[in-house]
VOMARTI-755183 format. One record per residue (C-alpha): y, x, z. Coordinates in pm, whole numbers, padded with zeros to 5 digits, always signed. Example, Ala and Ser with C-alpha at 12.3 -4.5 7.8 and 13.67 -1.06 7.14 Angstrom:
% residues 2
-00450+01230+00780/-00106+01367+00714/
% end
This chain:
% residues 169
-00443-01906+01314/-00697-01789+01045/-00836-01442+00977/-00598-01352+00673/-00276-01453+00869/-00410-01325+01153/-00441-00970+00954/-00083-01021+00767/+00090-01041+01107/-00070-00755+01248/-00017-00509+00959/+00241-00219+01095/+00334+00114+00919/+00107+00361+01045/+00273+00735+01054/-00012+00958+01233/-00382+00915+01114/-00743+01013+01308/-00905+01278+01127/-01188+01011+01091/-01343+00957+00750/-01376+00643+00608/-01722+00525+00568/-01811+00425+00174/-01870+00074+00268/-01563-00008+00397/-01322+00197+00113/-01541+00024-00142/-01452-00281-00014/-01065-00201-00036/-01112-00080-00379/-01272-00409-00412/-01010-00645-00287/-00738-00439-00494/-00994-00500-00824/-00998-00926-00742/-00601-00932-00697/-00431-01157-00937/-00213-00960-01237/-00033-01146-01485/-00285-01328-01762/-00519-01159-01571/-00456-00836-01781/-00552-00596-01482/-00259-00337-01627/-00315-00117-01351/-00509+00186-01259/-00550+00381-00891/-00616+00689-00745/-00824+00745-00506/-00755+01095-00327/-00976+01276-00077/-00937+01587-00083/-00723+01754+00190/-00589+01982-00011/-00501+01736-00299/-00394+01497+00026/-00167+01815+00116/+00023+01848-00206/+00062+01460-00305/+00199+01432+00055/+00470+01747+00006/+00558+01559-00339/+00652+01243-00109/+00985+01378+00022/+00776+01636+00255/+00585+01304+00428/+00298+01542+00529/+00224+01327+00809/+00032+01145+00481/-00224+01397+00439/-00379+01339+00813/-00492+01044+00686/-00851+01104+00471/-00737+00872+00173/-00416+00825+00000/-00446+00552-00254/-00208+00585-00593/-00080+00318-00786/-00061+00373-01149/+00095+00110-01375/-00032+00148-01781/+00299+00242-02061/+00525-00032-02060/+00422-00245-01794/+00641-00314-01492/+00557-00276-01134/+00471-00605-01013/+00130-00602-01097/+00060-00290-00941/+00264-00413-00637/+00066-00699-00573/-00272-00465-00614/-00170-00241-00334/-00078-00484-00132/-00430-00636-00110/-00562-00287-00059/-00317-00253+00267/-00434-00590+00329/-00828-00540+00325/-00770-00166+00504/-00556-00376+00794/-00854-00641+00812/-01099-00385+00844/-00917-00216+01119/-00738+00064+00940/-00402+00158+00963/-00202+00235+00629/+00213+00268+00519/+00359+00152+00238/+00528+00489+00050/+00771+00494-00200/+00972+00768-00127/+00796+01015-00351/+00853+01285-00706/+00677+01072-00910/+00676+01322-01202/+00567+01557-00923/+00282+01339-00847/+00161+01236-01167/+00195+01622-01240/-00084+01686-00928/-00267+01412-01038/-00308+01446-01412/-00118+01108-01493/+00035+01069-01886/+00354+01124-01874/+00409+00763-02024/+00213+00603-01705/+00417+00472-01427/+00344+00538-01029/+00457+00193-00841/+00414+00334-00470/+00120+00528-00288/-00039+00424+00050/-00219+00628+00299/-00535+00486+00422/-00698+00614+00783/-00799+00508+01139/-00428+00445+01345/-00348+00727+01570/-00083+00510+01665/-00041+00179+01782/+00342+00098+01619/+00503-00206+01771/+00607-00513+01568/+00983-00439+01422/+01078-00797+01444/+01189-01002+01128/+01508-01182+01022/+01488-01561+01130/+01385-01809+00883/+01713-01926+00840/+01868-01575+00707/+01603-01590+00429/+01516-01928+00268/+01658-02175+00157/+01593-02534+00040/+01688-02710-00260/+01981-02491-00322/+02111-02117-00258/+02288-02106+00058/+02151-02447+00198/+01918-02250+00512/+01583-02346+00564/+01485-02344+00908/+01102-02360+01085/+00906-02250+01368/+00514-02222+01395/
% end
């Protein structure tokens, strides 16, 4: 199997972070792989934010339903969609960031459990900007076992809805 699959299979959500910072390099190169992911027309409708600070990393994580667990981790990207804009773009953004951390050898978790008006309140995003979902980004101090999927069958289909599609690799 290649490197990319390789990394899509082993993503897991990561709950409890390493203190450990994340070297420039390597969160550039996240920031990077979110900046080259494909947005409709290619309008790059999407902003993020990128938070360090603990304290910052405190409060954002207390406006995520009381996830504090968040703020062990040294960054906690935000997705910001621009007025009017849905969140697909954005989606598909973070999802190459989670992607590029995993590759690297970072653990990260999907959050969307969160105030958003809260956050964008702590983070000094217009009230007319959307937040799509936030991910912390850290070295694992966890290693979370693979929650299984639904079988093939259960989720596609071929030609028609409710004619199952069935494969193994």
């Amino acid at each position: 199997m290649n490197d990319v699959l390789n990394t899509m299979w082993k993503r897991r959500s990561v709950r409890r972070y390493k203190s450990d910072a994340i070297p420039e390099g390597d969160l550039n190169a996240i920031l990077e792989a979110a900046r080259r992911a494909p947005t409709g027309s290619n309008r790059q409708n999407w902003r993020m934010v990128v938070i360090r600070d603990a304290e910052m990393r405190q409060r954002v994580a207390e406006a995520c339903m009381g996830q504090v667990w968040m703020a062990e981790a040294p960054v906690i990207l935000c997705m910001v969609t621009l007025p009017g804009e849905g969140q697909v773009n954005g989606t598909i953004v973070l999802d190459h960031a989670i992607l590029a951390a995993t590759s690297l050898g970072y653990g990260t978790c999907w959050i969307g459990a969160c105030d958003r008006e809260k956050v964008k309140e702590l983070l000094g995003i217009p009230a007319d900007y959307g937040i799509t979902n936030l991910a912390p980004v850290g070295v694992a101090n966890q290693d979370p076992k693979d929650r299984g999927r639904k079988a093939p069958d259960e989720l596609f289909m071929q030609e028609r809805f409710g004619e199952a599609l069935s494969y193994t690799l």
